[in-house]
N, C-alpha and C positions, 0 to 999 in steps of 0.2 A: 256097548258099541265103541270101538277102536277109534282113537283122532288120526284122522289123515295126515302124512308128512308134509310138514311146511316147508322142506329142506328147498335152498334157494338153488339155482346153477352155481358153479364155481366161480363163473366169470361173475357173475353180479357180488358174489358176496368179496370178490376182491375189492370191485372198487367201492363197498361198502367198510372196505376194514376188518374184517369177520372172518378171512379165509385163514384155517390151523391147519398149519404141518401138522404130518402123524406124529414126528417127533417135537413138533416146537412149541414156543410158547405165544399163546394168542394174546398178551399186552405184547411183545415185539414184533409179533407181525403186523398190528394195528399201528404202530408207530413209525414203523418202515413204510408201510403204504402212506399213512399220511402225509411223510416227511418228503414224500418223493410226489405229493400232488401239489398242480401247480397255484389252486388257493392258499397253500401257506406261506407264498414267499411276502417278501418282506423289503422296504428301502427303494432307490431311487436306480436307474437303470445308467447307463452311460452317458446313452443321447439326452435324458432328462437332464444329467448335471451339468452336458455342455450346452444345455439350452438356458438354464437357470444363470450360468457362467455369464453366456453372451449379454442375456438381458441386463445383468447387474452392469457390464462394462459400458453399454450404449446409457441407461443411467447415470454412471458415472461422466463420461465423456459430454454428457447434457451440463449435468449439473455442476465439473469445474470452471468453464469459463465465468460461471454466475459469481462461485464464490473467488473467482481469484479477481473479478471485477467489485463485489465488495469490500474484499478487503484494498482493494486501490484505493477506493472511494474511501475508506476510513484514514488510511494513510493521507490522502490529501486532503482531507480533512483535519486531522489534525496538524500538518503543515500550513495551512489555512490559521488555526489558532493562533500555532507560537507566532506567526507574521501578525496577529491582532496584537498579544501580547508587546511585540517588539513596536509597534506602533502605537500601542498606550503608554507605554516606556517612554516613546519621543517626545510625544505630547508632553507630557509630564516635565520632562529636560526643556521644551521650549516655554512652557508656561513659567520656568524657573529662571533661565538665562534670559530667553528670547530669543534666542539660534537652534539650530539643527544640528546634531552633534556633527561635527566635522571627524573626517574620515582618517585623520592623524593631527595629533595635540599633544605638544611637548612643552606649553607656555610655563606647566609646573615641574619642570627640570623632570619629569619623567615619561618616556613616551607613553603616549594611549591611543589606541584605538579606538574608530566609531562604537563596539562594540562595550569597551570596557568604559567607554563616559556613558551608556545604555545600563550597566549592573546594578546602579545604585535603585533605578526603578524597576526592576523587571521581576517581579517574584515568585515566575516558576523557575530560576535558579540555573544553570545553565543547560539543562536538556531544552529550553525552549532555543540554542543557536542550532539543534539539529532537524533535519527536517528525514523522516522516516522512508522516503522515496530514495534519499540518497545512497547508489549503491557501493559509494566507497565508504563515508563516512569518518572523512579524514580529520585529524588535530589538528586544531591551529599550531604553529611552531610556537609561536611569542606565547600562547597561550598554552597550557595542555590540558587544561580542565575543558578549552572548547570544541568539541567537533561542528566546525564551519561549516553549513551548509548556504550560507546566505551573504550577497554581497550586496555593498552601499551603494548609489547609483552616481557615477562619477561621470556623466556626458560631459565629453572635452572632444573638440577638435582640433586640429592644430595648429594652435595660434590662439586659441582664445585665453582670453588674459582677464575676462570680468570674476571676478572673485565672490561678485557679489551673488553670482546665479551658480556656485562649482561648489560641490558639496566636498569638495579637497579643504576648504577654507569655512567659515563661520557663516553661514545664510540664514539670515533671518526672516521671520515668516510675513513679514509686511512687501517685501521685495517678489514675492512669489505670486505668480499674474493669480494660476486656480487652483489652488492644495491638492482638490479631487481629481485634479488631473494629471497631478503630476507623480512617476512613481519614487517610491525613495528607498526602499530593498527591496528584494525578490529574489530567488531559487537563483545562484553559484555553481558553477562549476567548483568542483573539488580543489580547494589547497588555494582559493582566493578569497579575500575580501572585499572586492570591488566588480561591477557590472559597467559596460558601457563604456569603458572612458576610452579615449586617444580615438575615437571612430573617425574615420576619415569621409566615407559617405553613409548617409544612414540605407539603411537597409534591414530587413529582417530576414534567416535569425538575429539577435543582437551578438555583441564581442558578450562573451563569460557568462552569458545567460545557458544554464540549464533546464531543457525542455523536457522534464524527468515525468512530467505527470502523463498519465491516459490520456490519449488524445494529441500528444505532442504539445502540453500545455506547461505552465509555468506558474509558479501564485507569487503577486505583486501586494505589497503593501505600500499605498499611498500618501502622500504628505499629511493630509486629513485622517487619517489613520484606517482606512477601510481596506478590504482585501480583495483582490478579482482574479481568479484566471483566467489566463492571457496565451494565446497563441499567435496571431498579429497584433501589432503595434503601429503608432504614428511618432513622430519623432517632436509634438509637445508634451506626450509623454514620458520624456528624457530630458528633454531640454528647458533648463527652468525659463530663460527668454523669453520662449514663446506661450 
């Protein structure tokens, strides 16, 4: 008994892979067909990677204000430090003299600065005079190992002559109404060493205070050596007097 023909239509056996030219070779035509169905393609289409694109950028766009507000936060933080540093430095200098260093001192035939009668206690060396907020981050002139970011608190009006409350002169810490209140440096504008002085009415902002921090804020170190940022102020907080 004879087996009946299985032969398929032409059309099915093409999209099965199967259809031979008289002349060709049936691995090439199985290969052509396959290459040309739409199961073998492969990869990401256009609209797919402008879609993948956009989601990354809203991502992104989320997620820098986070980190550029970290890193503020670390930056005045450690702005925050070197102002502890430079106020256990004072401490140090008043437990030794009994004065507050004064803001210019020539008594040894050679000028000094608030800062350089502060070196002999200070022992992170002079990166603790820059404060990392500062976006000039200018040299002292007198100095060039300092970049200044920080100035002494010199509340002077005009006319006052008490020497015994003006941090221009030797103020000693028994003369001072509340330490914790009063401040004694703090965040400089660029290319000074001094905050506050010659004020004529108090007011806030203050004369050479730089409000460099987030927020519009400023970091104070106190007579008593503690540190606060500061955005208003009241004017016992400058003025040793009161």
């Amino acid at each position: 008994m004879q087996k009946r023909s299985t032969l398929l239509p032409a059309a099915t056996r093409v999209e099965r892979g199967e259809f031979v030219a008289p002349f060709g070779s049936r691995a090439s035509v199985r290969l052509l067909v396959a290459s040309s169905s739409p199961k073998g393609r492969s990869g990401f289409s256009l609209i797919e990677l402008l879609v993948v694109i956009a989601i990354l950028g809203m991502l992104i766009s989320l997620l820098l204000p986070a980190v550029q507000a970290a890193r503020e936060a670390a930056r005045r933080m450690n702005c925050g430090s070197n102002l502890r540093e430079i106020g256990l430095g004072t401490q140090l200098h008043v437990s030794y003299y009994g004065y507050y260093p004064q803001a210019y001192d020539s008594s040894s035939g050679t000028a000094l600065r608030w800062m350089d009668l502060l070196k002999p206690y200070i022992s992170k060396g002079c990166s603790v005079w820059r404060c990392p907020s500062d976006p000039v981050q200018k040299t002292y002139p007198y100095d060039p190992e300092i970049t200044l970011s920080y100035g002494l608190n010199l509340w002077r009006i005009p006319g006052y002559t008490d020497k015994a409350h003006y941090f221009w002169y030797r103020v000693r810490r028994e003369t001072i109404r509340s330490t914790s209140s009063l401040i004694l440096v703090g965040d400089c504008a660029p290319g000074r060493m001094q905050i506050a002085n010659d004020v004529k009415v108090f007011a806030n902002p203050i004369q050479y205070v730089d409000y460099r921090h987030s927020g519009g804020c400023f970091n104070a170190v106190y007579c008593d050596g503690h540190v606060e940022a500061k955005v208003d102020t009241v004017r016992s907080e400058w003025d040793a007097m009161q």
